[in-house]
C-alpha positions, 0 to 999 in steps of 0.5 A: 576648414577644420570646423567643416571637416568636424561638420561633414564627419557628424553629419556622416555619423547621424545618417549611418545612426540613421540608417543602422536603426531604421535595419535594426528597430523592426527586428528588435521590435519583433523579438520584444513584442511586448516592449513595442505596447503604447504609452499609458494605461494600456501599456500596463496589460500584457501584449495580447497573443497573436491570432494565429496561434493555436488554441488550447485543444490544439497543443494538447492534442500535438503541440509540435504541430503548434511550435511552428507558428511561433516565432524564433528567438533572435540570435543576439537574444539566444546567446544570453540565454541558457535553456536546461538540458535534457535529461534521460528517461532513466536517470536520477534517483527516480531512474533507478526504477525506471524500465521501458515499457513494451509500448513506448510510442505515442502520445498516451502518457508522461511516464509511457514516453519519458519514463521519470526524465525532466522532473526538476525546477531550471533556472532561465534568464535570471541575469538580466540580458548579456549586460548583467552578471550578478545573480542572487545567491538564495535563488539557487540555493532555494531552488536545489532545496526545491529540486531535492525535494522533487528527487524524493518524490520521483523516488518514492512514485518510481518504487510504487510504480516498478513493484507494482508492475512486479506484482502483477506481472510476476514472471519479469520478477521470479525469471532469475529464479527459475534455475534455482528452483529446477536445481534445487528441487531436483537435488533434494528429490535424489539427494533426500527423498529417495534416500531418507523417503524409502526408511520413511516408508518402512516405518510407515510398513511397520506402523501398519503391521502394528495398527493391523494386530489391533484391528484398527482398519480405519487408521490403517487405510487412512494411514496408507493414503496418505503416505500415497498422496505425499509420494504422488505430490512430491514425485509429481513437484519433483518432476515438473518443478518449475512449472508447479512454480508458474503454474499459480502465477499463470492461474491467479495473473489471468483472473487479477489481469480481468479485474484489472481491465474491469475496474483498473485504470482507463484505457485512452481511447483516441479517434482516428480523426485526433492522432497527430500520427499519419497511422491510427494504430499508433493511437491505440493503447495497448499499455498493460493496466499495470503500466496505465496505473504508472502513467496515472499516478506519474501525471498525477503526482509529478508532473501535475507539481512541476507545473506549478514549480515551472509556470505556477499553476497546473490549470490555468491556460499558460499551463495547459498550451505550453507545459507538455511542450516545456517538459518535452524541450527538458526531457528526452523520449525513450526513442530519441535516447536509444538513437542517441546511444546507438548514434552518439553524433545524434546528441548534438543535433537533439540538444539543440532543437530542443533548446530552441524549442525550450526558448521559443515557447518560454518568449512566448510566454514571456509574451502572454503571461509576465507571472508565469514567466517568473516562475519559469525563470526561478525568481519565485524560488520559495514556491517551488520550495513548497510545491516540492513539499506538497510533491512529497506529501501527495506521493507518500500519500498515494504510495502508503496503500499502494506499495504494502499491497504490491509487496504482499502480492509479491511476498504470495508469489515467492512463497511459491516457489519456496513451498516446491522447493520445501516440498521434498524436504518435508514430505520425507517425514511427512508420509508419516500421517502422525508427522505429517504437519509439516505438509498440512501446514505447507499445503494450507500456507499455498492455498492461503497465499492464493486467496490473499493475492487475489484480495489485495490484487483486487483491492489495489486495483479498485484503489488506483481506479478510485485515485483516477477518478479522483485526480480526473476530477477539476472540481476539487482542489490539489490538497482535497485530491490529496486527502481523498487519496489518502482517506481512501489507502486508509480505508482499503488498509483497514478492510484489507488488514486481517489479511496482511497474514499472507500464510493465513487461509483464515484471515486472523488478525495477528493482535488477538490470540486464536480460538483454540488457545483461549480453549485450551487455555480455559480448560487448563483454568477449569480443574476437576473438584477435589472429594474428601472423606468427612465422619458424620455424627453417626461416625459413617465416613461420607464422601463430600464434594469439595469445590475448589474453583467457586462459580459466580452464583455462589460467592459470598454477598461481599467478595472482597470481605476478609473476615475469618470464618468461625467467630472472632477468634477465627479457630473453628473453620467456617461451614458452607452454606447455600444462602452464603451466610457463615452462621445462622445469625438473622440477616441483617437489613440493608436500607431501602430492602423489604423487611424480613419476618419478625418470626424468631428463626432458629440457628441452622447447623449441618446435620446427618440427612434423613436417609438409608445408611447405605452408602451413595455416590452423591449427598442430598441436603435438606434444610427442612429434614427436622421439621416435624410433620405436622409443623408448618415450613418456614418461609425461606428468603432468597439470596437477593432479598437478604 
């Protein structure tokens, strides 16, 4: 009896085992469809996707139409996975620059529509399944490293972004100045100019009584306009003070705003027929070109290097179909997070649709592409190491050019708003023309600020349209895109730097000295000869032109000789001659020169010249003057020839 009850109780246990397996095989085979490929060597290719399924046009057009032909994650898998929780469009190092621009909607750009959120490498399923707990060490910490490195990059691209929107949208940046410079400059108007101003003008009255006695008329009327002018200016500043302000900002954003839309970054141009939304409209850009530069250097420079940290590559299939939706299952829009914080109970329920949208499209790649999976689940952790270098370099690259040119720009449209409030301060001195170079140097500061807004304006938009044209290209690699981006903020620094002087009308480079202090420095060098008196033999003093600075023609043939003049005791002082011998001694022949003549000179001396006794402003030298009139003139040798 008991061998028949032991019989039955197994037979019972092998048809529940039975039974339980046949229920249980076709959902564990449809979870792990790759798992279920036969035997042999087509078991080593990875489980085709199935037919259905979109094809890469249609998820980069709108993957979330494409999410509902996958299939979902059992929930006996779900529960030993973990899927990295969202991140806000402003949070992290990246998110202390980060605003939200006025068109936020659509499927237009990664920075439009989640700011700097979900930049960072996750780790998923790195234990195994439910059944194993141990995890390598070095994974995670080679992942931080990664993760840091990718903080310093979003950094870096989130100030050149924001100080850029700044600087061609100066009136977001100054607003906070606005009441400092209305008070300000009315307080100085009332305070000093109407005070000190009117002494100022009293001078100026006197000035002219003094001039008008010398009957300087030119100067006077000169005088009078000008301190006119200064009364004008500074009344008119005084009365309208922040408008004088804006009034450069409106004049110089309006002209920067057409070479923007000219040669800046392109506008996205969406057909009716490819708007995943029921209203065309919302397909429209309407980003400024400022904020169209974001999104561009923001795909480029970051989410292009996530791609490869998360699937390892930015190009391939894998890539183009499920990166946009991995990225949005990790990072929440600005609308979804200003529902969330007006409606805290919303949290919930957004989290958890996009962890399931996260598993999903990760078992599909699991599915389709094994390697793309382990970079996913951050076994490859010294990849993303290296893509968050190349992530760092590539924006430092990009920024160098970009983040000087949009500070100079800003630095221009500060100087503004300081010369009004200048204005007043040195125009209570300067109605005195003769005093007046604190408002020359004041007005040709403004004007030069002008002039130099506009060329680095212009020259950082043709940069960015340049790295658009670069980045949009497929044909070159990651690290030639780099390098052209970099050659070409090297180029436009080089172009643009005798303009980095913002108060400069004139674009001098600050490396060499400016023209009229080599002139004045040159006439400093040049000094007046010195004139002495000399007795002749004839015992008449005579005025002789002593030149104290020696021209280049007539130095020595040997300059760096240091005899004394006057024979070798050196005690008689030697007598200039025009030849540049010190005595009258036959010059001597160098090899190579023309032989001189073999007639006997004789030793030339200085004489009294041949002429009235009467005294002149200038002395006449004749070597010839002894000849007698019959004889013959020697021939003379040239300077060179000896």
């Amino acid at each position: 009896m008991a061998r028949t009850a032991t019989r039955c109780t197994a037979l019972l246990l092998a048809v529940l085992t039975a039974a339980v397996a046949s229920i249980s095989w076709p959902v564990l085979g449809a979870a792990t469809p790759a798992r279920a490929a036969p035997a042999g060597p087509v078991a080593q290719l990875p489980a085709q996707a199935p037919a259905d399924l979109c094809p890469v046009e249609a998820w980069q057009a709108d993957f979330r139409a494409c999410l509902d032909r996958l299939q979902d994650v059992s929930s006996a898998r779900a529960q030993c996975l973990d899927p990295p929780a969202p991140s806000a469009p402003d949070s992290g190092f990246g998110g202390w620059f980060a605003t939200q621009p006025e068109t936020s909607e659509g499927a237009i750009g990664h920075y439009t529509n989640y700011g700097y959120a979900g930049y960072r490498f996750p780790t998923y399923d790195l234990n195994g399944g439910c059944a194993s707990s141990v995890v390598n060490a070095d994974v995670g910490v080679f992942n931080g490293v990664a993760n840091l490195e990718m903080m310093v990059a979003t950094a870096i691209v989130g100030a050149s972004n924001a100080i850029r929107e700044r600087a061609w949208d100066p009136g977001t940046m100054y607003a906070w100045a606005d009441p400092l410079v209305a008070q300000a400059t009315t307080a100085i108007y009332e305070e000093v100019f109407t005070v000190f101003g009117l002494i100022t003008l009293c001078v100026v009255g006197l000035y002219l009584i003094w001039r008008s006695r010398q009957s300087d008329m030119s100067n006077m009327i000169t005088t009078a306009g000008w301190a006119v002018l200064i009364m004008v200016v500074v009344t008119a500043i005084a009365a309208w003070p922040v408008r004088s302000a804006n009034l450069a900002d409106e004049a110089l954003t309006s002209t920067l705003g057409v070479v923007h839309e000219a040669v800046g970054p392109r506008a996205v141009e969406v057909t009716p027929e490819e708007c995943p939304y029921p209203d065309p409209q919302q397909c429209e850009d309407l980003r400024p070109p400022a904020v169209r530069a974001s999104d561009t250097t923001t795909s480029s420079m970051l989410y292009r290097n996530w791609l490869r940290g998360v699937l390892g590559s930015a190009d391939s299939d894998t890539a183009k179909k499920y990166g946009p939706a991995l990225y949005d299952a990790q990072a929440f829009t600005w609308s979804e997070i200003e529902e969330i914080r007006a409606d805290p109970a919303l949290r919930e329920p957004i989290i958890e649709a996009k962890n399931q949208q996260w598993m999903k499209v990760a078992e599909q790649v699991r599915t389709e592409d094994p390697e793309a999976y382990e970079h996913l689940q951050g076994i490859r952790e010294m990849d993303r190491v290296g893509t968050g270098l190349i992530a760092i370099f590539a924006a430092a690259m990009f920024a160098m050019f970009d983040l000087a040119a949009s500070l100079l720009v800003l630095l221009g449209f500060l100087l503004f708003r300081w010369a009004v409030v200048a204005a007043p301060i040195l125009g209570t001195i300067g109605l005195l023309r003769p005093a007046g170079a604190g408002m020359r140097r004041l007005g040709n500061a403004v004007v030069a600020a002008v002039f130099n807004i506009a060329i680095f304006g212009t020259g950082a938009a043709v940069y960015l349209f340049a790295v658009d044209l670069i980045m949009s290209t497929p044909t070159l690699p990651g690290w030639l895109q780099v390098v052209l981006i970099w050659l070409c903020g090297m180029v436009g620094w080089l172009l643009l730097r005798p303009y980095r002087r913002i108060t400069d009308l004139g674009g001098r480079d600050g490396g060499g000295s400016s023209w009229h202090l080599r002139y004045f420095r040159e006439t400093r060098e040049t000094r007046e000869p010195e004139q002495v008196v000399v007795k002749s033999k004839d015992g008449r003093d005579q005025t002789v032109v002593k030149q104290t600075v020696v021209r280049p023609e007539a130095r020595l043939e040997d300059p760096s000789s240091d005899k004394p003049a006057g024979g070798a005791g050196g005690t008689e002082p030697a007598r200039d001659r025009p030849d540049g011998r010190e005595d009258g001694s036959q010059p001597t022949a160098q090899p190579g020169s023309p032989r001189p003549s073999s007639r006997p000179r004789r030793a030339s001396t200085w004489t009294a010249p041949d002429v009235p006794a009467e005294e002149h402003q200038y002395a006449v030298y004749r070597p010839d003057s002894t000849r007698k009139p019959d004889e013959a003139p020697k021939p003379r040798i040239r300077t060179e020839a000896r």
